[in-house]
C-alpha positions, 0 to 999 in steps of 0.5 A: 510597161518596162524599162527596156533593158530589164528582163528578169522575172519579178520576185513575189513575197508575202509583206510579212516575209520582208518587213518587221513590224516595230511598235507605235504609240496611241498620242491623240491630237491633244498631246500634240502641239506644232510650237515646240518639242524633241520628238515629232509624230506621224498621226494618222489623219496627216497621212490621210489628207497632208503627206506626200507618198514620199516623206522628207520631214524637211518638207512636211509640217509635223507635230511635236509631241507635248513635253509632259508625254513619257517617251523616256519608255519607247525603245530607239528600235521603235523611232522612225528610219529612211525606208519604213513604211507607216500606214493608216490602219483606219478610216471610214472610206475603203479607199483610205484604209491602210493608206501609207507613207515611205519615209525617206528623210528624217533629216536627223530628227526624232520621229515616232509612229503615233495613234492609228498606224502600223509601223513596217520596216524592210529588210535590208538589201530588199528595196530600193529607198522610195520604191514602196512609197508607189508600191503601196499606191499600186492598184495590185496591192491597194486591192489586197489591202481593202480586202483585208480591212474589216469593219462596218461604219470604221474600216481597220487592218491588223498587222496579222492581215496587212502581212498576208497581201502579196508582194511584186517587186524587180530586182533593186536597179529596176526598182530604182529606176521606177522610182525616179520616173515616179518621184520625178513627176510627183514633183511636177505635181506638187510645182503644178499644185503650187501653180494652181494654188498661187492663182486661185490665190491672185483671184481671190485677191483680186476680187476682195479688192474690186468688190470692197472698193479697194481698186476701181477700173477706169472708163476708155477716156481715163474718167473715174466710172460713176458710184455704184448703187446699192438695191435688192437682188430681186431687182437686178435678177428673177426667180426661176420656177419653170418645171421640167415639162421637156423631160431633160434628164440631165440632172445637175448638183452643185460642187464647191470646185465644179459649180452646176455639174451633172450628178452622173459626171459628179457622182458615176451615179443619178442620186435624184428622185426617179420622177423629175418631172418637178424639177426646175429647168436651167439655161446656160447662163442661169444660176442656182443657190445650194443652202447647204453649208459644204466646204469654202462655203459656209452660207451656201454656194451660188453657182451659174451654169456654165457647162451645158446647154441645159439641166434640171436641179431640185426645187430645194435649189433657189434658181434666178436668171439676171437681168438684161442691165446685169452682166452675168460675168461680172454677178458670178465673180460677185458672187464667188467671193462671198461678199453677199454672205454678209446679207444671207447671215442676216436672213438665216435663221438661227439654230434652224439648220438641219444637217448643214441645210440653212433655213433662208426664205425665198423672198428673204433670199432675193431681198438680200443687198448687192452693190452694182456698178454701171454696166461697162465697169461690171464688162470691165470687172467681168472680163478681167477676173474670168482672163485669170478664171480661165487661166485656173480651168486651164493649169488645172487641167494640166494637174488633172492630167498630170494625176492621170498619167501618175495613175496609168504609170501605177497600173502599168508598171505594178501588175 
């Protein structure tokens, strides 16, 4: 894929031939500080989880160095410029290793290369500024990188194996012209990410205040609905035992940001025992608890499935169906913000987990305390916060493929 008025061949060079390596510095995190400072530096576990493709330092958070740290040393040739190239040179994941960052705006500031990265500056006149921030993202180059890197349990590259991979690259105007297709729609991104961000935020809002008490809806006659009530988990839901005696082979695992979502969907691959015969059996509608401690949820996850029809999970998953007197929109929100975290604490046992797996009894489990309102004011909570669930699934999708079309563009247009 090409900008039709483009026709010249692409030029191909070793990375060594067109850029030079400068030095960089080995700062840990703990000579770093985000308060105050003359120089800033690029660690190279922001470039793995915070920098965009394209750094402008007005844009990005980035740490000082500490005061008491010698810089009086490093050379001016060795502090970043607009067009240098930084990589991670390590990481545990193939995917992340020799993962980089154009820079292109250090808005006058001091800005050095810091522990794990290597520092590469273009020669001039080579490429266009912004245009090696997707270069570098390309499949064709991303490959070579992986390649390169060495290691078992931590992958790293060298400067020596980074300059062997192979470059392809147009002349200068069509290099600007990609790079302004693509800049625009990170842009997007990033707008489409703050979307998501902003309504995930309103949820959660949202849901601290129905469930605390905060703000309370109304009947259809304006009178004030009655006082919710207090009881046990078990005598509002029950327990869900029965096995896989239908042979459904759709095994399901429990994500953070999926909820109960099939392990081919989730991993590409079946991660479960090859005899699923024990497993429990789920019907849309159900829930599963996950006593493992994964990200946003440090007493466990407790999702409902939602996407299909049926699916089966391992019977270290606490399952339950709620009662025919609970609304099941109302006790999924309920239980997406958390507030039943309090009663789990109370129940999991101290110093009893092993690898993030907590040690809560089934019977402690459904002993735990829920607050429950009349049926129509759980209707009423149930329907408003999934309006706004929906609208989530909805803008994300829209960044889902947003990213996708990013990723074709990248296959595309590098080859």
């Amino acid at each position: 894929m090409r900008f039709p008025e483009f026709t010249e061949e692409w030029e191909t060079k070793k990375l060594g031939e067109v850029v030079n390596f400068k030095v960089t510095n080995s700062f840990s995190r703990d000579n770093l500080n985000y308060e105050n400072g003359t120089v800033k530096n690029i660690h190279y576990g922001d470039i793995h989880t915070k920098f965009q493709t394209l750094f402008d330092i007005s844009k990005e958070t980035v740490p000082f160095i500490n005061e008491e740290m010698n810089v009086g040393r490093i050379s001016d040739e060795n502090y970043c410029r607009e067009g240098d190239i930084i990589f991670a040179d390590a990481s545990e994941d193939l995917n992340d290793v020799g993962k980089s960052i154009e820079v292109i705006n250090v808005n006058g500031e001091k800005l050095l290369s810091g522990l794990h990265t290597l520092l590469a500056r273009p020669k001039v006149n080579i490429f266009h500024l912004g245009f090696n921030g997707y270069l570098f993202k390309s499949n064709q180059v991303r490959t070579q990188i992986q390649k390169e890197s060495q290691g078992s349990k931590v992958l790293s590259i060298n400067v020596g194996r980074i300059s062997k991979i192979e470059l392809s690259f147009p002349a200068v105007q069509e290099q600007e012209r990609i790079t302004a297709l693509l800049s625009l729609l990170d842009e997007r991104i990033q707008t489409q990410n703050k979307i998501l961000l902003n309504h995930k935020s309103l949820i959660k809002n949202l849901r601290d205040m129905l469930f605390k008490h905060k703000i309370r809806f109304k009947d259809d006659n304006g009178s004030e609905f009655p006082d919710w009530v207090s009881c046990k988990l078990k005598d509002v839901t029950h327990r869900i035992v029965q096995k896989n005696s239908e042979k459904n082979t759709n095994v399901l695992t429990i994500s953070a940001q999926y909820g109960l979502i099939s392990q081919l969907e989730f991993f590409n691959k079946s991660v479960s025992a090859k005899d699923v015969s024990g497993y429990y059996l789920l019907s849309k509608g159900d829930f599963a608890y996950n006593k493992s401690y994964s990200n946003g949820y440090p007493m466990g996850a407790i999702k409902r499935l939602i996407k299909y029809d049926k699916g089966i999970v391992s019977t270290l998953y606490i399952c339950f169906r709620c009662n025919e007197n609970v609304n099941k929109d109302y006790m999924e929100h309920y239980f997406e913000s958390q507030i039943q975290n309090i009663e789990i604490e109370k129940v999991a046992q101290e110093g009893a987990r092993n690898h993030g797996l907590l040690n809560v009894g089934i019977t402690d489990f459904f002993d735990i305390n829920v607050n429950i309102p009349s049926i129509m004011e759980q209707e009423k909570i149930g329907t408003f916060l999934s309006v706004i669930n929906r609208k989530i699934e909805t803008e994300n999708e829209i960044l889902e493929q947003l990213e996708n079309q990013k990723q074709y563009l990248l296959r595309q247009m590098f080859v």
